[in-house]
N, C-alpha and C positions, 0 to 999 in steps of 0.2 A: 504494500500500500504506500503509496507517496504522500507525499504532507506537499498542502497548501501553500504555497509563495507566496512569503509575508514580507514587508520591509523589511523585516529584522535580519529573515532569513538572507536575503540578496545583500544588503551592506555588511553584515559578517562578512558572505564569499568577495564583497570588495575589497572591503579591510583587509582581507588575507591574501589576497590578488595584489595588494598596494603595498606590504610589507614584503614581497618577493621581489630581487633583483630586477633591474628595468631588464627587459628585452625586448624594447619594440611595440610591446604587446603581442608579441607572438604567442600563438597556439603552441604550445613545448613547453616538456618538463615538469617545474611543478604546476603551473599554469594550466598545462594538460589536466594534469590529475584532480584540479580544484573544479576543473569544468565538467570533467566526469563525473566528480560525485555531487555534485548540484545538480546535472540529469538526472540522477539515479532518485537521488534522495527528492526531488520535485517536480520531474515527469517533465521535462521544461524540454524545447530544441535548443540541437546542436547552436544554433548564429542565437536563440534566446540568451542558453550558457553566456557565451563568447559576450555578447555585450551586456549583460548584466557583472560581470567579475571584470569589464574595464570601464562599469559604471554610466552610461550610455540605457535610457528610457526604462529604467529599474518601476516608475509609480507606472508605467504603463502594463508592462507584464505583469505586475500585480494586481492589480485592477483586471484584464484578463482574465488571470487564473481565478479569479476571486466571482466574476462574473460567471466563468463556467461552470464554479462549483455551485452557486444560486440555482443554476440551471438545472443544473445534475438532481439537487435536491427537491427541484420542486418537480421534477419529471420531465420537464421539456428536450425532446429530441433536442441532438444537435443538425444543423441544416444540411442539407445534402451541397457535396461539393458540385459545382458550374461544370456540366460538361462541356468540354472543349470545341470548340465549333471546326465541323472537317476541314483539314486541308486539304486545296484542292492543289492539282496541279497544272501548270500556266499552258500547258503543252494543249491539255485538255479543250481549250476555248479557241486554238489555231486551225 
C-alpha cells in the first residue's frame, strides 16, 4: 500500500536531495536511490520523483494525489484515457 503525498513527505525527499553533493541535478547515485524510494513509498512517476526531490511544482502533485484519493474514496471512476486519433498516411490522399 503506498501513502498519500503530503508536503511533509516531498520537502523531506528535498531536504535530503539538497544535503547531497551538487551534480547537476542528475539522475545518479544517491539521487537515484532517493527517487526510487519516493516511487515506491508514494506510487508517484518517474519525471513526478525527479522534480519533486529538485523541488520544482511539489503543492501541485500534492494537491493531485490528494485529489485522486477524494476520488478513490468516494467511488468515482477514474476517466478513461483520449484515444489517439489514427494516423493517417500522406501517400494515402495522392
Amino acid at each position: 500500500m503506498v501513502e498519500l503525498l503530503t508536503r511533509e513527505i516531498a520537502y523531506t525527499y528535498r531536504d535530503r536531495a539538497k544535503a547531497l553533493p551538487y551534480n547537476g541535478m542528475q539522475d545518479i547515485g544517491e539521487r537515484r536511490a532517493l527517487r526510487i524510494e519516493l516511487q515506491e513509498r508514494c506510487g508517484v512517476t518517474e519525471l513526478e520523483a525527479v522534480n519533486i526531490i529538485n523541488g520544482f511544482h511539489i503543492d501541485i502533485y500534492c494537491m493531485k494525489y490528494l485529489i485522486k484519493a477524494r476520488e478513490a474514496q468516494e467511488g468515482k471512476p477514474e476517466p478513461e484515457k483520449k484515444k489517439r486519433r489514427r494516423q493517417y498516411d500522406r501517400r494515402e490522399f495522392y
